[in-house]
C-alpha positions as CSV (number, residue, x, y, z in Angstrom):
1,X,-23.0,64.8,109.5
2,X,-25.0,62.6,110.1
3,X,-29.2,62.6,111.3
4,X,-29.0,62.3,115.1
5,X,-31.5,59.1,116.1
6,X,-34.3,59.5,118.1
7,X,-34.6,57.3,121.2
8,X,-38.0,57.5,123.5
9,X,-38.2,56.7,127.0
10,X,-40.9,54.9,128.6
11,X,-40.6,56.4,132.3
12,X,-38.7,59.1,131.5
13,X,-39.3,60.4,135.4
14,X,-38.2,57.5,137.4
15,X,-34.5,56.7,138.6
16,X,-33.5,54.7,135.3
17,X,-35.6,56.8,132.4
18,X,-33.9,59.8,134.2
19,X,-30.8,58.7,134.2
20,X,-31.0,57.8,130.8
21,X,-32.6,61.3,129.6
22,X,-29.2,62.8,131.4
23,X,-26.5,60.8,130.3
24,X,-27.8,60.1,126.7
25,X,-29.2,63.8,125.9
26,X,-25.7,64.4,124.2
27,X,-26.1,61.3,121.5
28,X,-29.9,61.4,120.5
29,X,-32.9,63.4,120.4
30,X,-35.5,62.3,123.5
31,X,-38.8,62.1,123.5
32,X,-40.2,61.5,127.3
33,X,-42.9,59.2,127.7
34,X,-44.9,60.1,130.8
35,X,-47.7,59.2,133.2
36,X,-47.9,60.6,136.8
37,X,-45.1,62.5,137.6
38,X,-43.8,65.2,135.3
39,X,-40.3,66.7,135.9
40,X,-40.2,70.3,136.4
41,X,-36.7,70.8,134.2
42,X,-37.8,69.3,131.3
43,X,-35.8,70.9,128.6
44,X,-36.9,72.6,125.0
45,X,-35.4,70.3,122.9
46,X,-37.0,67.7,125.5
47,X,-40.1,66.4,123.3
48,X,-42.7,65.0,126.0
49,X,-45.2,63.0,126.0
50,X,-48.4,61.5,128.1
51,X,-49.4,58.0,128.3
52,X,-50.5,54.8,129.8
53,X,-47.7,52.0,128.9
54,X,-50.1,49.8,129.8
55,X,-52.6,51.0,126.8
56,X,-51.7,49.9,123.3
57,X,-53.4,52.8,121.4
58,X,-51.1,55.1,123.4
59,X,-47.9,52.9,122.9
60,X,-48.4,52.8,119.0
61,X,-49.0,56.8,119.3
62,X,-45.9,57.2,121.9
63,X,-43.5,55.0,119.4
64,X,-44.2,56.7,115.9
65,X,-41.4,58.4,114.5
66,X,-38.6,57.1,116.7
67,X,-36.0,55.3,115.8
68,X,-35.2,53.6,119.0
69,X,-37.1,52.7,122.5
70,X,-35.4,52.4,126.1
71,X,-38.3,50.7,127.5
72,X,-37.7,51.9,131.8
73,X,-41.3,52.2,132.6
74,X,-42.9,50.2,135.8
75,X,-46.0,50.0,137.4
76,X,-45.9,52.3,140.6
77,X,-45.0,50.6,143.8
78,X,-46.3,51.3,146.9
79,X,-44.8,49.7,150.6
80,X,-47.0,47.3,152.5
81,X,-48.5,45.9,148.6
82,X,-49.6,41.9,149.2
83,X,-47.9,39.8,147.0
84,X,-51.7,39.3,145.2
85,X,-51.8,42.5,144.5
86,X,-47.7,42.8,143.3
87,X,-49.0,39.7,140.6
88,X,-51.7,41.1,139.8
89,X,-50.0,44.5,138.7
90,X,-47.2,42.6,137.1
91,X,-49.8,41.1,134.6
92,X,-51.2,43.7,134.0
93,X,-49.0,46.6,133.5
94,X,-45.9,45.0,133.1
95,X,-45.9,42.4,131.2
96,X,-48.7,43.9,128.5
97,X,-46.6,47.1,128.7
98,X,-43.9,44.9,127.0
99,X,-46.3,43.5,124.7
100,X,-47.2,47.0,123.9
101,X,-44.2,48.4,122.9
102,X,-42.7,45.6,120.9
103,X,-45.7,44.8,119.1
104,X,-46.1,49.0,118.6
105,X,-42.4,48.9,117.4
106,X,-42.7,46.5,115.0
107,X,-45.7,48.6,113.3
108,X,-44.0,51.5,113.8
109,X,-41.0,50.6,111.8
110,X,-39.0,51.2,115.4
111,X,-35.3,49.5,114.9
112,X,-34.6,49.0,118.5
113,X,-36.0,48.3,121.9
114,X,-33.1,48.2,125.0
115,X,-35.6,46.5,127.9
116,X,-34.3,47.2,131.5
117,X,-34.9,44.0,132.6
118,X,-33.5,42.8,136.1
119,X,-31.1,40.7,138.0
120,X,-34.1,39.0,139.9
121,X,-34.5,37.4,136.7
122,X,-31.8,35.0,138.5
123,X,-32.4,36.3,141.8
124,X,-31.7,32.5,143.3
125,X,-28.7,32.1,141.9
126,X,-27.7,35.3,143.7
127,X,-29.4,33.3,147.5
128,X,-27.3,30.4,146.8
129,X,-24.2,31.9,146.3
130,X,-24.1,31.3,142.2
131,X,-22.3,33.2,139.9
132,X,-25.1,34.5,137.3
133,X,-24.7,34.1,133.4
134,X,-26.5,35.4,130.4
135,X,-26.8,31.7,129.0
136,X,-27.8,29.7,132.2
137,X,-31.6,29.6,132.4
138,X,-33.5,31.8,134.5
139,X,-34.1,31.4,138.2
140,X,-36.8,34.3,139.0
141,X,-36.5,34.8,143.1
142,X,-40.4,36.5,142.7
143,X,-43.2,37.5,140.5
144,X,-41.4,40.5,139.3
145,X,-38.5,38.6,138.1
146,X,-40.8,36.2,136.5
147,X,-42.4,39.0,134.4
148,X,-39.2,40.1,133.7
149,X,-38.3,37.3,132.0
150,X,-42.1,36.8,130.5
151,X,-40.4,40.2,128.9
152,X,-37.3,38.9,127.6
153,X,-38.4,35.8,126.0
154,X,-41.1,38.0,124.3
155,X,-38.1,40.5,122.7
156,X,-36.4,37.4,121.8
157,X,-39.0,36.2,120.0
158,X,-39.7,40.0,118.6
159,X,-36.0,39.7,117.5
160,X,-36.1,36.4,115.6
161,X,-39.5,36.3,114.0
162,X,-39.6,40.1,113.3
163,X,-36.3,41.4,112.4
164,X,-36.7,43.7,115.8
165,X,-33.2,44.6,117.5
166,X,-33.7,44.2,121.2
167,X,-31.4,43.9,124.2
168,X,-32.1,42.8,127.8
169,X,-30.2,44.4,130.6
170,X,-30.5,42.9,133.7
171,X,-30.1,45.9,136.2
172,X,-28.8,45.4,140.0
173,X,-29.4,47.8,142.7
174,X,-29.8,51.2,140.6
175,X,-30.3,54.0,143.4
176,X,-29.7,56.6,140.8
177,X,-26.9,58.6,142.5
178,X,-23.1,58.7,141.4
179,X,-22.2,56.4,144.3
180,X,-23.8,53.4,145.9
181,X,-25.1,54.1,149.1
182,X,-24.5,51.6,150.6
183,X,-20.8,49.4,151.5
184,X,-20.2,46.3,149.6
185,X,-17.2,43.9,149.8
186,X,-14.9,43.7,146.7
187,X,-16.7,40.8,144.3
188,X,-19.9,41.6,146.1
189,X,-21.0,44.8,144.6
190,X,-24.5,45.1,143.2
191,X,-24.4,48.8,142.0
192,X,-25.4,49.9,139.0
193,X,-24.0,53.8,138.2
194,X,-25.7,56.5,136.5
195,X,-23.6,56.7,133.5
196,X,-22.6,52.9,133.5
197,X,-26.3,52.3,133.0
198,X,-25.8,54.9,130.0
199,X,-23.3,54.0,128.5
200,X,-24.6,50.1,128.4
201,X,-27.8,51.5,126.6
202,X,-25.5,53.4,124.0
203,X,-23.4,50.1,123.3
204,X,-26.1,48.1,122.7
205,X,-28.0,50.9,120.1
206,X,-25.1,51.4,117.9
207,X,-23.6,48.2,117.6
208,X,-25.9,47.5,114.7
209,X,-24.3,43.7,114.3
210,X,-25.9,42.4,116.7
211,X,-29.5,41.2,117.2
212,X,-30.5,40.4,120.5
213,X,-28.6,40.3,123.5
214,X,-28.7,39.9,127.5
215,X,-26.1,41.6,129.7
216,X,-26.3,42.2,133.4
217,X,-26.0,45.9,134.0
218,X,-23.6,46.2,137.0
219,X,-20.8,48.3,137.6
220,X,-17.3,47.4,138.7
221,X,-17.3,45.3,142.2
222,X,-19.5,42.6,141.3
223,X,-17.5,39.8,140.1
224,X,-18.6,37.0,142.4
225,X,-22.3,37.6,141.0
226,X,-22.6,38.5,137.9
227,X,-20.4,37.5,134.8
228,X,-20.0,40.9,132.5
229,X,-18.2,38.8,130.3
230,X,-20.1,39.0,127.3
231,X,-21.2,42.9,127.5
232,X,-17.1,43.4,127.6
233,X,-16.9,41.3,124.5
234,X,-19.7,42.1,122.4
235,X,-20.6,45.1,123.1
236,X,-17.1,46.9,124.8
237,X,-18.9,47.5,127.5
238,X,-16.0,49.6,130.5
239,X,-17.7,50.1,133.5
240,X,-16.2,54.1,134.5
241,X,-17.3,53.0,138.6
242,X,-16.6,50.8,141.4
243,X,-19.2,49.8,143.8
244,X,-16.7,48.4,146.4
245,X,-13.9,51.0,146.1
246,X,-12.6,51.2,149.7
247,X,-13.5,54.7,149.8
248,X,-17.3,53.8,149.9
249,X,-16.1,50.8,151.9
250,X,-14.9,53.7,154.5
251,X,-17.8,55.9,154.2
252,X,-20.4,53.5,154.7
């Protein structure tokens, strides 16, 4: 049988991370990376632990050993931030924290980095109505998206000039819970499930032929936003939910 892989993941207690440490406990050993909010049902097998993403030393510590890195980690938002202050965090914890752990992969001997990345990476496409590909170039709708996408052109160039296997996922509304909260129209869905998130990270680990790829993480329900064309075809990516069933349509 054989050697399960090891997969860490940065931000192991926020709403992606923890999804990820539920869905994918089954297929690899996790090791939680972890900053200011510890879970209280972390689990033996669970190895945890403590760092900065935003400090190299502790990135090239965090990443030895692994074999894989879901890279879910933030800086921490608070309401009522000015958008100075929203820049300045995004230089300085998020886009270094990507920085971080490709560069600490690549000395680590780490074979692959998935990157939750964002759909405000094309966030204007989305205000004027536009159906958003992998392949069109990116229209950031803010500083985050613009890191985001500082972040992907960074794993790209990881991927081609250091043999580093990385994949972008461009995430819609992630809230975390097993249905979306919220009622959207059929076409207009911008959910992204628990275990569709999941099961897009698991696609793009062991599907060892490709290199580098983007792929907008959305469920079912989003047609008239986001083309999922190319995470059906290369990676066989089957969303299991529907953001606009009419069931949520009636509940919400």
């Amino acid at each position: 049988m054989p050697e399960r892989k090891r997969l860490l993941i940065t931000g192991a207690a926020g709403k992606v991370g923890g999804a990820l440490r539920k869905h994918l406990a089954y297929r690899y050993d996790t090791r939680l990376l972890l900053n200011r909010t510890i879970p209280d049902d972390i689990k033996p097998e669970e190895e945890m632990v403590i760092g900065d993403i935003s400090n190299f030393e502790a990135m090239l510590e965090a990443t030895q050993g692994v074999d894989i890195v879901a890279h879910c980690a933030i800086f921490n938002r608070t309401r009522g931030m000015t958008r100075a202050a929203l820049a300045q965090l995004t230089f300085d914890v998020d886009m270094k924290s990507c920085y971080n752990i490709y560069e600490a992969c690549r000395i680590n001997g780490v074979e692959t980095v998935v990157f939750a990345s964002t759909n405000h990476v094309t966030g204007l496409n989305e205000k004027d109505g536009l159906i958003s590909r992998p392949e069109l170039p990116v229209r950031p709708d803010g500083i985050y998206g613009a890191g985001k996408a500082f972040a992907e052109a960074l794993g790209r160039y990881y991927a081609d000039t250091h043999g580093l296997r990385v994949f972008c996922l461009r995430i819609a509304n992630f809230n975390g819970l097993d249905e979306p909260g919220r009622r959207y129209e059929a076409g207009q869905a911008r959910w992204l499930s628990p275990r569709d998130c999941a099961q897009l990270t698991w696609r793009c680990i062991e599907n060892e032929k490709l290199k580098f790829g983007i792929y907008y993480g959305v469920s079912q329900g989003g047609e008239e936003k986001w083309d999922l064309t190319n995470a059906v075809e290369e990676l066989g990516y089957a969303p299991e939910d529907n953001g606009a069933l009419p069931e949520w349509q009636a509940k919400y």
